[in-house]
DSSP file (Angstrom, degrees, kcal/mol; ACC not computed):
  #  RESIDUE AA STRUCTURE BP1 BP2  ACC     N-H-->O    O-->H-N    N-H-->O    O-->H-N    TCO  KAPPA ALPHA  PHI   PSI    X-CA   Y-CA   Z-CA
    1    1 A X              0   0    0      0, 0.0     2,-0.1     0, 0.0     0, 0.0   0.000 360.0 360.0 360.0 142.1  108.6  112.4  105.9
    2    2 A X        -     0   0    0      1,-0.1     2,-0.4     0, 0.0     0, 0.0  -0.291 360.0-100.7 -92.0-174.9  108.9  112.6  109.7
    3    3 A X        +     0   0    0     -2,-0.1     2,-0.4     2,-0.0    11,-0.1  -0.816  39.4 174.6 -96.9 116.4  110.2  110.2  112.3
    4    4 A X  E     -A   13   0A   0      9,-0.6     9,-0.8    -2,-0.4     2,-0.3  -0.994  20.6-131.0-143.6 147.8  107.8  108.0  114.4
    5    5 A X  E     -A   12   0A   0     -2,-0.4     7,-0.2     7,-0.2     6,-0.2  -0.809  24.4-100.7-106.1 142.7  108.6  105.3  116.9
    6    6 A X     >  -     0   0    0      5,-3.0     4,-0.9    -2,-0.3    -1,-0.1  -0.230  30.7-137.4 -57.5 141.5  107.3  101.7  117.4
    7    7 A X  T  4 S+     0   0    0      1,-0.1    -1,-0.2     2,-0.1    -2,-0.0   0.559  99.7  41.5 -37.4 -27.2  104.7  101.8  120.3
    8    8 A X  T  4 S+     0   0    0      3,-0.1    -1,-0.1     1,-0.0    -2,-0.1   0.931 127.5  12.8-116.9 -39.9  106.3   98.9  121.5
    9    9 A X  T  4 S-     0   0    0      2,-0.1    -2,-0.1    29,-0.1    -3,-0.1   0.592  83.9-127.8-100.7 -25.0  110.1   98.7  121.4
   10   10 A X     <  +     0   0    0     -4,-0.9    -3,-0.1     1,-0.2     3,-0.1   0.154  59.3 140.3 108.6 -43.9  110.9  102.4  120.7
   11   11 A X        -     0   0    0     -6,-0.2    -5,-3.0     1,-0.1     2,-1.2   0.103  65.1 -99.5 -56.4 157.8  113.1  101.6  117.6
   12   12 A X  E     -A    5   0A   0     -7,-0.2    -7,-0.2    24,-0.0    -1,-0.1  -0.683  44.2-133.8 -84.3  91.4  112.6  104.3  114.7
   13   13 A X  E     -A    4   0A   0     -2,-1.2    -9,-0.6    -9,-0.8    23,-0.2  -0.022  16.7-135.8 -63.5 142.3  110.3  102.7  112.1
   14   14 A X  E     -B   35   0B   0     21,-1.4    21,-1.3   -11,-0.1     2,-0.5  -0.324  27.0 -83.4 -84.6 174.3  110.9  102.7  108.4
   15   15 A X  E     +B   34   0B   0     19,-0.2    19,-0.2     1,-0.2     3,-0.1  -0.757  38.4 175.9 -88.2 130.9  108.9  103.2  105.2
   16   16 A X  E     -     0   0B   0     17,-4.0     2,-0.2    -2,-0.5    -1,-0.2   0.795  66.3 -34.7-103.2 -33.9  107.2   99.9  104.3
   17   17 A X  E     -B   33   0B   0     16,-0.5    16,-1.6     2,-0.0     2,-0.6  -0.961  52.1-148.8-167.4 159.5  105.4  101.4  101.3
   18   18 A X  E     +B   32   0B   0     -2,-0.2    14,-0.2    14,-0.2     2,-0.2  -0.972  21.1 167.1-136.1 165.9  103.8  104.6   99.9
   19   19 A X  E     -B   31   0B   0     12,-2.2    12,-3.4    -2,-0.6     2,-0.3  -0.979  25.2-127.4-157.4 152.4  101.0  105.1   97.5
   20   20 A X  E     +B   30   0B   0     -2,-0.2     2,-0.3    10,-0.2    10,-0.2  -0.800  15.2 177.3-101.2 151.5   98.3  107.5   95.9
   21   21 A X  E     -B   29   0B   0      8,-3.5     8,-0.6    -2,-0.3     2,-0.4  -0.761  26.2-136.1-114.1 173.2   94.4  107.3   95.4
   22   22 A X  E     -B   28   0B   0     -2,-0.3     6,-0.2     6,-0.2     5,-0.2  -0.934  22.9-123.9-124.5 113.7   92.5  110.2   93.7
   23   23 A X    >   -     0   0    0      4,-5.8     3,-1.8    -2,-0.4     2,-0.4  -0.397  32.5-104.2 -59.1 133.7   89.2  111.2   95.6
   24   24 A X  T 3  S+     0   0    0      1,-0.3    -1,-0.1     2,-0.2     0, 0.0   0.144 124.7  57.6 -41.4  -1.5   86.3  111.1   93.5
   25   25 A X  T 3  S-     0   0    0     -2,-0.4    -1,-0.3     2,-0.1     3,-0.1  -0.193 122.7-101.2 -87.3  16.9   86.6  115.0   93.5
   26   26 A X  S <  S+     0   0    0     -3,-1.8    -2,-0.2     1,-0.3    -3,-0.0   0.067  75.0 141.6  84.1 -14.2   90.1  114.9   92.1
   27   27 A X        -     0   0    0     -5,-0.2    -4,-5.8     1,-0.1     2,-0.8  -0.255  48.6-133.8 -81.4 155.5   92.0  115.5   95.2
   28   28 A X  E     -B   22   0B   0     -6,-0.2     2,-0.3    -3,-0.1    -6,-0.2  -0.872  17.2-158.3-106.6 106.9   95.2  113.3   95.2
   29   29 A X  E     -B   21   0B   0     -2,-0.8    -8,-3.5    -8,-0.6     2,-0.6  -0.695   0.7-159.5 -80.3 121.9   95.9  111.4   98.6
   30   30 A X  E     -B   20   0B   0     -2,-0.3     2,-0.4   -10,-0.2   -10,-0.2  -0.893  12.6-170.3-116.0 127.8   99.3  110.3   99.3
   31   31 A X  E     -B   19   0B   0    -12,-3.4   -12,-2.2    -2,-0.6     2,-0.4  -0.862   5.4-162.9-104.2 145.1   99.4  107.6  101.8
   32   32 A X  E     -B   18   0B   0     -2,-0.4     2,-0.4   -14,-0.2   -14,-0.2  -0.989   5.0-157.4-126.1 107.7  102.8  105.9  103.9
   33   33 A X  E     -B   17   0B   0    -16,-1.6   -17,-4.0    -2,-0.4     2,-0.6  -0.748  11.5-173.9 -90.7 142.0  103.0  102.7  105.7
   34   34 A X  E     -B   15   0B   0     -2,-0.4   -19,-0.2   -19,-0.2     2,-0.2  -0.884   3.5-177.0-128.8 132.0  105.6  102.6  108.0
   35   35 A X  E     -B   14   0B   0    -21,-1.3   -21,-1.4    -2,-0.6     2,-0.4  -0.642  36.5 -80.9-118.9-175.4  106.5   99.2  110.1
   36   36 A X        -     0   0    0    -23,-0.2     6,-0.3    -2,-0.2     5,-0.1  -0.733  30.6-136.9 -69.2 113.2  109.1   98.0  113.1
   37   37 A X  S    S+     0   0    0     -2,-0.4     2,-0.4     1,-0.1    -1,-0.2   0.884  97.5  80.3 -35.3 -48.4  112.5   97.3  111.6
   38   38 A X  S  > S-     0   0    0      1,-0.2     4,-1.6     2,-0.1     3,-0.4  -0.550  71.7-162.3 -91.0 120.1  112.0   94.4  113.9
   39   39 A X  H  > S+     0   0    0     -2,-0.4     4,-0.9     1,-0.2    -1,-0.2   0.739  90.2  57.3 -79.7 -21.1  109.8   91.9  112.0
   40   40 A X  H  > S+     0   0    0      2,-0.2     4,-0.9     1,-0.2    -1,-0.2   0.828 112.5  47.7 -61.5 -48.0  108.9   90.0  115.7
   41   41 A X  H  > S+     0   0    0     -3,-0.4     4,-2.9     2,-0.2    -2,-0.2   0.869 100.1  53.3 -32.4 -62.9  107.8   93.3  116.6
   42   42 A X  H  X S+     0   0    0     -4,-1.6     4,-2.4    -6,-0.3    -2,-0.2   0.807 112.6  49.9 -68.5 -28.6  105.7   94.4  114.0
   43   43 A X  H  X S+     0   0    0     -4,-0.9     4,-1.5     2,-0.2    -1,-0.2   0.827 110.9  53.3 -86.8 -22.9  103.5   90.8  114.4
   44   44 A X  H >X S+     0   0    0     -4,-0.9     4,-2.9     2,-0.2     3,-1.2   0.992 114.7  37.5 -61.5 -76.5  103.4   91.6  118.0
   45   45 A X  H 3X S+     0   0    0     -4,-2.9     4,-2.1     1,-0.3    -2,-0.2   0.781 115.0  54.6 -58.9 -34.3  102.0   95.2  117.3
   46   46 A X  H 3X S+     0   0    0     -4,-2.4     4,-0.8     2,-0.2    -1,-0.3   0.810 107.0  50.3 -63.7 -30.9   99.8   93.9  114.5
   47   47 A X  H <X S+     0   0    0     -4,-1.5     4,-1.5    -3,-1.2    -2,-0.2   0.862 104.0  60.5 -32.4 -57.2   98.2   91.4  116.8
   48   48 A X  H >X S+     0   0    0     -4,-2.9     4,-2.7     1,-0.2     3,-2.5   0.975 111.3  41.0 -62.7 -65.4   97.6   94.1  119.3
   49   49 A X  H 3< S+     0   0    0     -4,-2.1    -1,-0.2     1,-0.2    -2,-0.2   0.330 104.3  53.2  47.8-121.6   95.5   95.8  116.9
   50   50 A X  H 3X S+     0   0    0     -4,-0.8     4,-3.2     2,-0.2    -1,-0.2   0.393 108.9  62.4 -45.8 -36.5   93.4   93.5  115.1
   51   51 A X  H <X S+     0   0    0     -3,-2.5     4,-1.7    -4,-1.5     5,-0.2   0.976 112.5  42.5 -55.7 -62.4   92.5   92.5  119.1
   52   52 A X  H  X S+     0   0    0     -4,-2.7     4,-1.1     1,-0.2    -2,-0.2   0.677 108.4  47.2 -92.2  11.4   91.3   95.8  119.1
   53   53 A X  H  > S+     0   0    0      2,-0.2     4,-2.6     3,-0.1    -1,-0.2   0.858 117.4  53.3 -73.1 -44.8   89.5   96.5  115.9
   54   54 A X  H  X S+     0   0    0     -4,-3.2     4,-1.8     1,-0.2    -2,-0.2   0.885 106.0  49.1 -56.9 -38.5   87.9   93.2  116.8
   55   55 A X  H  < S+     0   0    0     -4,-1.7     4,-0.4     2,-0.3    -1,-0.2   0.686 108.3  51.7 -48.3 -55.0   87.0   94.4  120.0
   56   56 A X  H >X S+     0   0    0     -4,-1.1     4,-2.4    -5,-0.2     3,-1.0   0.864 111.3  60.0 -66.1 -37.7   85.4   97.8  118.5
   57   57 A X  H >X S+     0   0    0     -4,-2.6     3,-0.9     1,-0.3     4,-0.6   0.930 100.0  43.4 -58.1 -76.8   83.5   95.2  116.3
   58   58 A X  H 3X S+     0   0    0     -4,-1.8     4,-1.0     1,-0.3    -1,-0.3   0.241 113.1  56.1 -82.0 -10.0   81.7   93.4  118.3
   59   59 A X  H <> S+     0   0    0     -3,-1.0     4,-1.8    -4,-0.4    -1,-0.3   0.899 108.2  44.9 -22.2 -77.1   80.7   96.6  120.4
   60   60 A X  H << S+     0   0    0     -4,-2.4    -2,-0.3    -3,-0.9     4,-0.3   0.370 117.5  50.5 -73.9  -6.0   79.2   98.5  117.5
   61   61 A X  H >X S+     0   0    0     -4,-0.6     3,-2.6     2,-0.1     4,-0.9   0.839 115.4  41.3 -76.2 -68.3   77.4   94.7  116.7
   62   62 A X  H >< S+     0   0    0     -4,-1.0     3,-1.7     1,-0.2    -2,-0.2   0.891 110.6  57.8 -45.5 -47.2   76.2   94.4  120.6
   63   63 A X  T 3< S+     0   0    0     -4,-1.8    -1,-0.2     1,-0.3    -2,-0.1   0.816 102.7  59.1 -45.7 -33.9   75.1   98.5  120.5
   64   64 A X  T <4        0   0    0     -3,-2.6    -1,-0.3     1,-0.3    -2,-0.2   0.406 360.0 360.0 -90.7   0.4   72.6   97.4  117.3
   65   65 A X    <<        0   0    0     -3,-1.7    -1,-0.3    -4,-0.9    -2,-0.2   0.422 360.0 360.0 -77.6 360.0   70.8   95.0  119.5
């Protein structure tokens, strides 16, 4: 696993959890979530987000009109 740093504070994030799927063609996907040691952080960064997933939503809604 490599080293990645919070967007927002800098600090070195940890592993929050990992898991596999297997693709309906067998291949085995290993996935890692990794958050801000600082849990005030991490709701901060999850906030930002969610803003902007919503934000892509309601795009791709307006484009289909």
């Amino acid at each position: 696993m490599f080293e990645t740093v919070c967007i927002r504070c800098g600090k070195t994030r940890i592993l929050a959890r990992k898991w596999e799927e297997k693709s309906d063609r067998g291949t085995v996907m290993i996935y890692e979530q990794t958050v801000c040691p600082d849990n005030e952080c991490q709701k901060v960064v999850d906030d930002k987000f969610e803003a902007m997933r919503e934000k892509k939503r309601l795009i791709a809604l307006n484009k289909g009109k």
